[in-house]
GUPA-490179 format. One record per residue (C-alpha): residue in three letters; x, y, z. Coordinates in steps of 0.02 Angstrom, whole numbers, plus 50000, padded with zeros to 5 digits. Last residue first. Example, Ala and Ser with C-alpha at 12.3 -4.5 7.8 and 13.67 -1.06 7.14 Angstrom:
2
Ser506844994750357/Ala506154977550390/
This chain:
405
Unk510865188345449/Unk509145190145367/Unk509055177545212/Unk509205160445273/Unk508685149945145/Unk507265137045160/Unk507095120645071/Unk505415110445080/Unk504725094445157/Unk504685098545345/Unk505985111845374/Unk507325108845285/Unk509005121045286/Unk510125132645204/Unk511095145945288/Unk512335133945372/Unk512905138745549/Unk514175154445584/Unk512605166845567/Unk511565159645717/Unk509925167145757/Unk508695157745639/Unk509955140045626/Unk510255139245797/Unk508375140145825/Unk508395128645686/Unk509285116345772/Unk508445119545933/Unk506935111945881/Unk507905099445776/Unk508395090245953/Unk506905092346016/Unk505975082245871/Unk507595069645904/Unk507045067146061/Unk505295064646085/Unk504485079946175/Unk504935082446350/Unk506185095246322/Unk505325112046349/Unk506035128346310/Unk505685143346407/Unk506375158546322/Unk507825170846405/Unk507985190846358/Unk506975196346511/Unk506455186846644/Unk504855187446742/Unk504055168946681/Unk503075178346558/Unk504545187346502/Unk505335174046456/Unk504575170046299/Unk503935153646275/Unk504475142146116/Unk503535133945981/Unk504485132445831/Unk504115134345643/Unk505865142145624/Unk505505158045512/Unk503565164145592/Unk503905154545786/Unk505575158145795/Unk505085176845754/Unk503475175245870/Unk504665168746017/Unk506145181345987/Unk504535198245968/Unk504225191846154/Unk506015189146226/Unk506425207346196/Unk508145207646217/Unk508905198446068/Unk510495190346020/Unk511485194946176/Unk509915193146275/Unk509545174946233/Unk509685166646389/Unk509185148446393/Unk508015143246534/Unk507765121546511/Unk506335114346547/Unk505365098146604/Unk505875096546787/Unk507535092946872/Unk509345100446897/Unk509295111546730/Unk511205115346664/Unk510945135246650/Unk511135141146466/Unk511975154946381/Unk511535155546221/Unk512935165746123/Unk514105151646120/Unk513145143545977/Unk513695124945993/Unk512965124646154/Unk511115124446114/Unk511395106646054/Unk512305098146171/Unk511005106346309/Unk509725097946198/Unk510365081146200/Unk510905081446399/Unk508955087846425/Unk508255072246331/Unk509145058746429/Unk508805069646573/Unk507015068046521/Unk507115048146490/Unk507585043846656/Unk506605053946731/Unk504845045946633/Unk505685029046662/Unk505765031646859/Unk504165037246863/Unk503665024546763/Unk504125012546888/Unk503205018747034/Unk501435014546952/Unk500505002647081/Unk499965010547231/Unk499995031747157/Unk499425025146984/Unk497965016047059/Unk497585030847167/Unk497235044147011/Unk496575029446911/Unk495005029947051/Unk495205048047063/Unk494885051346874/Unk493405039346863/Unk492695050647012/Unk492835066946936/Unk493155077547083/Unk491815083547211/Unk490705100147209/Unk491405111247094/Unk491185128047170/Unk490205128747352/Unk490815110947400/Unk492825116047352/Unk492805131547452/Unk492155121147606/Unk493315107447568/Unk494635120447563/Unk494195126547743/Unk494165109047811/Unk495795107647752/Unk496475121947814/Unk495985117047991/Unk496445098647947/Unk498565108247927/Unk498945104147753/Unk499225091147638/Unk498585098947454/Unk497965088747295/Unk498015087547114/Unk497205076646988/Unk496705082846813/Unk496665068446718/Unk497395075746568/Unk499065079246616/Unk499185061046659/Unk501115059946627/Unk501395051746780/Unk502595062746860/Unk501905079346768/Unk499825075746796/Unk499905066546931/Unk499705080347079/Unk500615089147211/Unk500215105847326/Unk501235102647496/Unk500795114447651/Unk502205121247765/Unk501565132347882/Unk501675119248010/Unk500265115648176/Unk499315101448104/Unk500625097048000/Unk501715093048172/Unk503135104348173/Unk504935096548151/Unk505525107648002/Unk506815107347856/Unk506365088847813/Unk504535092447780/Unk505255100247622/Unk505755086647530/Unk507015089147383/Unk507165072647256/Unk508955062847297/Unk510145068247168/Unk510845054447039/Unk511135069346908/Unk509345070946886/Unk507695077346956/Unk505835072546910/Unk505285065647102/Unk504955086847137/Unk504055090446973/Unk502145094147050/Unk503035100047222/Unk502255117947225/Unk502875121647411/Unk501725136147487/Unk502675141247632/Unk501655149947726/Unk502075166547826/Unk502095163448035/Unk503855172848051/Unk504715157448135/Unk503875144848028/Unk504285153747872/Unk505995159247949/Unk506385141147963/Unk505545135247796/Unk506995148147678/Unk508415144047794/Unk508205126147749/Unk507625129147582/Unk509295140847556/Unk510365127247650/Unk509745112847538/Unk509915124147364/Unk508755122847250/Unk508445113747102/Unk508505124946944/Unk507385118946789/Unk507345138246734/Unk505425139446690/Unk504615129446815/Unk505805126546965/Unk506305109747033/Unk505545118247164/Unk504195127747149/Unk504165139347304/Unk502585150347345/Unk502745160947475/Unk501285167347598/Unk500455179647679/Unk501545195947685/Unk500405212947734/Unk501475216447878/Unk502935217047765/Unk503915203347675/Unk505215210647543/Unk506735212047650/Unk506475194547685/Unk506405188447528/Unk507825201547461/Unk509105191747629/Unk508735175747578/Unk509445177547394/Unk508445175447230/Unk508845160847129/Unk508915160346956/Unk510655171946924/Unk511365180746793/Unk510935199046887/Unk510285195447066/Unk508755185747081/Unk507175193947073/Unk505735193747222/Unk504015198047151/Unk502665203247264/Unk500945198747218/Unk499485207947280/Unk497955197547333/Unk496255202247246/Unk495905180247230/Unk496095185347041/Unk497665194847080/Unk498495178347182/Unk497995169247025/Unk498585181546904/Unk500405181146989/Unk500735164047014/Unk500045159346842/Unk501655160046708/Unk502665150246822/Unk503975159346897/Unk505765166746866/Unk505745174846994/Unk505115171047173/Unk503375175347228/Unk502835182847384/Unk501005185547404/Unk500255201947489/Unk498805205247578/Unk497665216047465/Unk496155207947462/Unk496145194247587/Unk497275179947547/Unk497385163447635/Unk495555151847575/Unk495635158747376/Unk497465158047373/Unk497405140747422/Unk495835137447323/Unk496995141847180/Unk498285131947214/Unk497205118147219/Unk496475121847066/Unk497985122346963/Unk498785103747061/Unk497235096046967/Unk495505095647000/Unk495535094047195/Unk495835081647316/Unk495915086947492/Unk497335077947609/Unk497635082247801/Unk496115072347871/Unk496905057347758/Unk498095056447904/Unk499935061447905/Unk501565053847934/Unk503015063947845/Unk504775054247789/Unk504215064047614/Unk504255050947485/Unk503505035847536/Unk502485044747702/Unk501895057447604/Unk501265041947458/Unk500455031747590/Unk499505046747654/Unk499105049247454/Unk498535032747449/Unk497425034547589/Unk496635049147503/Unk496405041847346/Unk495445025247430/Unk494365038747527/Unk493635045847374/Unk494205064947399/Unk493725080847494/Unk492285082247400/Unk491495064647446/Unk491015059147290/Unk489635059947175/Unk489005044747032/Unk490265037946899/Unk490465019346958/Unk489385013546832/Unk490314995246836/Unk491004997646672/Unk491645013846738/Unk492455010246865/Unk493184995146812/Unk494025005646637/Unk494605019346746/Unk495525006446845/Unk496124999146703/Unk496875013846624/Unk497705019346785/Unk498675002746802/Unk499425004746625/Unk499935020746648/Unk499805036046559/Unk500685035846396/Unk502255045546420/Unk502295062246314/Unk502835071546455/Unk501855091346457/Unk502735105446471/Unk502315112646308/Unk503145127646227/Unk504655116046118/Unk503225113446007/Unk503975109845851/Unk502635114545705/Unk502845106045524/Unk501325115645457/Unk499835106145394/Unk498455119345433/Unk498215108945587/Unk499735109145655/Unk499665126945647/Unk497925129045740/Unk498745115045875/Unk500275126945896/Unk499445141945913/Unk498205133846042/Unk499655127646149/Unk500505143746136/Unk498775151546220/Unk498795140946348/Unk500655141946387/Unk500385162246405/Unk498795159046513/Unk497505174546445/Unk497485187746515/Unk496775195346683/Unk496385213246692/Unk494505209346585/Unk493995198846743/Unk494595210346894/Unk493675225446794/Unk492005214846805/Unk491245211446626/Unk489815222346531/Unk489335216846375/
């Protein structure tokens, strides 16, 4: 069978395919920890459920407009204005399945083969095969040595005539950093200035801890949407814990918009419609349980932290927000990728290594899992690496003795 060379160049999603290691294993019986996942365990809620449940009790499940149900839209125009200071019209919002797709529409609407797409490291596992599968060429930007944020100064020595856009998730998937107020400041002005956009993947931004106020990039620049190069990707899926709705969205200039809707007719049509109409219930009627859902992550972080620091050799960045913590593993183990499968083959845990996110050494580990499960997650990741702690331990039902250090 013959396949495009674009299609066979892309691999498989690292997450995806940890997910489906960790099912498999689960199923064989195994007493799997999947610290790989970033995913809240949070039941979706209530107010989503029965909206879903209306709609489709009254055979509400015919097409929809494909920019979004209007009802969504307005609530997401409610929702900019809540939590971003920014007035906006539903003109401004497309719907799309899940924060994923939008994303990729974005790339597939601002990149021409070959123009270039800045992305900071560490980074989500799909920045850079999404911009390749649109033909664009991503451009990584690393921090400097022991750091998670790259300075202003390699960003703009990296954009050429070819530069397009940036994409900035921030709290940041893997390392959990928040960034800094002058660097996004900075960061949106020479956006604006240099005509790049800023892509701003926002799916974790209301998930941050410590008492600080949740980063909003509209307040680093007084252009109009309709004439910024800001544009705001969001969704349900990590605030809400509705992963599996698969509700996303963009605000952008209508121009871009209209664009997207255009991409959107000519692939999936419109958005599943029982989806949307839970989608907007939970953005009216569901701001408590975002509050719960934070509340309990940096409940869950402070646990693991406590843990992972009783073996001095993990070094470990304090996560401001989202669902992961970074550790650094390098003076155990350099190759992140042969860590993960040995944790995975003598711990029974689910980890991912950091090389997928463009760091060396490190492994992503997710904390959104119930507690004490995360808790013995890094327990006998302590226990696999560590020689100082006990060589005996249970895993599931049985004994097993340490027999490599």
């Amino acid at each position: 069978m013959r396949l495009s060379r674009l299609a066979a160049s892309i691999p498989l999603s690292a997450t995806v395919k940890l997910n489906a290691t960790a099912q498999a294993l689960k199923q064989q019986g195994k007493p799997v920890i999947h610290m790989g996942v970033g995913e809240p365990q949070n039941q979706a809620p209530e107010a989503a459920i029965q909206a879903g449940v209306e709609a489709l009790q009254k055979g509400y499940i015919k097409y929809t407009p494909t920019p979004g149900l209007p009802g969504l839209r307005n609530a997401i125009v409610q929702y900019t204005e809540e939590a971003y200071g920014r007035r906006i019209a539903p003109e401004n919002v497309i719907v799309s399945i899940g924060a994923k797709h939008a994303l990729f529409n974005l790339l597939y609407a601002l990149l021409d083969p070959g123009d270039e797409a800045i992305i900071l490291s560490p980074y989500w596992v799909s920045y850079p095969e999404m911009v390749r599968m649109v033909r664009g060429q991503p451009v990584i930007v690393n921090p400097p040595p022991g750091e998670y944020l790259p300075t202003l100064e390699a960003i703009e020595k990296a954009v050429t005539p070819a530069t397009r856009l940036i994409i900035v998730n921030n709290p940041n998937n893997p390392s959990g950093l928040t960034y800094p107020e002058e660097f996004l400041a900075s960061l949106v002005d020479f956006c604006e200035r240099r005509q790049i956009f800023y892509l701003a993947d926002d799916i974790y931004h209301q998930l941050v801890f410590d008492g600080q106020m949740p980063p909003n990039v509209y307040r680093y620049t007084s252009r109009d949407v309709n004439e910024s190069y800001v544009i705001v990707i969001n969704s349900i899926s990590k605030l809400f814990g509705m992963t599996g709705f698969r509700i996303g969205w963009v605000v952008a200039p209508k121009s871009l918009v209209d664009v997207l809707a255009t991409i959107q007719s000519q692939s999936t049509t419109c958005n599943p419609v029982v989806d949307q109409v839970a989608a907007e219930a939970t953005l009216l009627r569901a701001k408590e349980d975002v509050r719960r859902l934070r509340a309990y992550l940096e409940e869950n972080r402070d646990a693991v932290l406590a843990e992972l620091a009783q073996t001095p050799a993990i070094k470990t960045l304090k996560p401001g927000g989202a669902l992961y913590c970074f550790p650094d593993f390098s003076a155990l183990q350099q190759d992140s990728v042969a860590l993960s499968n040995f944790l995975l083959e003598k711990a029974l845990v689910v980890t991912v290594p950091g090389k997928e996110f463009g760091m060396e050494g490190h492994l992503r580990l997710s904390y959104c899992g119930p507690r004490e499960e995360m808790v013995e997650g890094v327990r006998r990741i302590r226990w696999a690496l560590d020689p100082t702690t006990p060589a005996e331990i249970v895993i599931g039902d049985q004994k097993v003795v340490r027999d490599w250090l």
